[in-house]
C-alpha positions, -999 to 999 in steps of 0.1 A, spaced: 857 -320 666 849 -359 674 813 -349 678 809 -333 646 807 -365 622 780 -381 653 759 -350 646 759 -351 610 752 -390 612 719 -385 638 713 -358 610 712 -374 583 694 -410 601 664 -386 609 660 -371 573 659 -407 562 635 -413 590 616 -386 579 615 -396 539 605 -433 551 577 -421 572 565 -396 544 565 -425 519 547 -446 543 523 -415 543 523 -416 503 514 -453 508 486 -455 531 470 -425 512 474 -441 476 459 -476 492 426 -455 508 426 -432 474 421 -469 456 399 -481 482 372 -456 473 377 -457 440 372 -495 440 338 -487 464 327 -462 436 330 -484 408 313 -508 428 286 -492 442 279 -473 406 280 -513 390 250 -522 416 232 -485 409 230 -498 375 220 -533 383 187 -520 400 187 -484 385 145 -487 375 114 -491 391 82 -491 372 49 -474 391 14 -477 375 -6 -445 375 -32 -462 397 -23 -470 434 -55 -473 453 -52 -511 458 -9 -505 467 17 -522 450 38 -547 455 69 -552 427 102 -557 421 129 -541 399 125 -543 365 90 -560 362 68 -537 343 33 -533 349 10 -536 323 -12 -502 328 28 -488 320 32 -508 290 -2 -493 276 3 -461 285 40 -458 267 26 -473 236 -4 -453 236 16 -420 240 47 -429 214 23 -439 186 -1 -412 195 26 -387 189 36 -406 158 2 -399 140 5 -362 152 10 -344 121 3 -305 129 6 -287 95 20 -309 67 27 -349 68 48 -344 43 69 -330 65 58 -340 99 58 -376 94 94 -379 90 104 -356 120 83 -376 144 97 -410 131 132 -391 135 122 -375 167 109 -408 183 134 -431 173 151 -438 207 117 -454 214 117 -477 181 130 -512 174 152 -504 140 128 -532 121 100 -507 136 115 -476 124 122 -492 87 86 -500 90 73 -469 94 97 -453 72 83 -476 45 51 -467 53 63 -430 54 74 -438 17 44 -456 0 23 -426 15 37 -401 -3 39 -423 -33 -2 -421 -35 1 -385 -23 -17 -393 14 10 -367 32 11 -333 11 -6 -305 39 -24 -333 57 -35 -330 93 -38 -362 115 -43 -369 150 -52 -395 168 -68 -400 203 -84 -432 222 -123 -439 215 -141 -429 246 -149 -458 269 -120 -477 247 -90 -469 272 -69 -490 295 -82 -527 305 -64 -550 315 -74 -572 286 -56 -548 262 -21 -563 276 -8 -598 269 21 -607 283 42 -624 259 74 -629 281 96 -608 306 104 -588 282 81 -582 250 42 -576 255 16 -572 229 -12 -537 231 -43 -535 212 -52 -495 211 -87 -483 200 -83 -452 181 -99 -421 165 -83 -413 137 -88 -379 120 -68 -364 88 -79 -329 72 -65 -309 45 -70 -270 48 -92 -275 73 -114 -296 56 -121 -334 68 -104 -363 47 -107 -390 71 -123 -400 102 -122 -437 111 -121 -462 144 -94 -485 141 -77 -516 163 -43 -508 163 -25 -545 176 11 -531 184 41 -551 197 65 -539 227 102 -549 240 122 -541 261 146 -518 245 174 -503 272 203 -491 249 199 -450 257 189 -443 290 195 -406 279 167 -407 251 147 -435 265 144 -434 303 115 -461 297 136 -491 285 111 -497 262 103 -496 229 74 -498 201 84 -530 178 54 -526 151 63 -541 112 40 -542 79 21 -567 88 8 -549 123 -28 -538 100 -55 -518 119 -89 -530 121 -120 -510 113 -140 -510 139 -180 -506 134 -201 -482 159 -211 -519 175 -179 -528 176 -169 -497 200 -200 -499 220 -192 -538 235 -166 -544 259 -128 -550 244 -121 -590 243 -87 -597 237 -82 -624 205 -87 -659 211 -101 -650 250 -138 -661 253 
């Protein structure tokens, strides 16, 4: 009978040894759980840090860039597109202008948008929107040169677009003009969601067209102020 209370003591020493080694278990497991979770967040923080590189649509002569630095054939080509499909009216600018300002307006500064919205406004005021067609497209021989992008700093760039623009009314022609569109970009990473570019169109009232003549189109594109 002696033995029984040794027994019951090795007994109960090993189910403590038992809980202290499962806790130590718990332990190490909890402390590699946070480890990872501390390499996630870390990793995802330095995704984010370099999460964009910028490729012109020409490559013939390579390319040689960093994160972040946007080339300038890119800069035309967004604002080219986003204000192209901002003049695309297809049945009734009535109508149309305000669901492309809507639909585009990820790729807007908000001064830009209450721009255009202003515009929007004192168009319909004169009746220039009611079952009006528009599009707009560049002026042969009038696309990308590299004199068409300044670089005002790291982050903001002005374009000047040469542009055809057309407006009909049941088919029959109202308008058909060249213009030189000067237009304003930033940098504009709030949404990657809506805007994967990081950009964004930052035009106001006083961005004016020019009319341009038949000469005008038929010489070479010289930037402002560049001789």
């Amino acid at each position: 009978m002696s033995g029984l209370p040794m027994i019951k003591n090795n007994q109960a020493r090993q189910r403590l040894l038992a809980a202290s080694d499962h806790i130590r278990s718990l332990r190490i497991t909890i402390v590699c759980l946070l480890m990872v979770v501390i390499a996630l967040w870390w990793r995802n923080g330095v995704l984010q840090e370099i999460r964009r590189v910028y490729i012109p649509p020409d490559l013939t002569q390579g390319l040689v860039t960093d994160f972040e630095t946007v080339p300038a054939p890119t800069i035309y080509t967004f604002t080219y597109y986003i204000f192209q499909q901002l003049n695309r009216w297809r049945s009734d600018g009535e109508k149309d202008y305000p669901q492309q300002i809507y639909a585009l307006q990820g790729f807007l500064t908000p001064a830009c948008r209450a721009a255009l919205e202003s515009d929007m406004n004192e168009k319909q005021h004169l009746g220039e929107l009611r079952q009006r067609v528009r599009t707009l497209q560049e002026i042969f021989g009038q696309s990308y040169t590299r004199q068409r992008v300044e670089i005002e700093s790291s982050s903001s760039w002005k374009v000047w677009l040469d542009v055809n623009l057309m407006e009909s009314i049941d088919g029959h022609p109202v308008k058909n003009v060249m213009l030189r569109y000067p237009l304003q970009v930033v940098r504009f990473d709030v949404d990657k969601e809506v805007n994967p570019w990081g950009l964004a169109l930052a035009c106001d009232e006083t961005m004016r067209p020019e009319l341009l003549t038949k000469d005008d189109v038929e010489q070479s594109f010289r930037r402002p102020g560049v001789k």
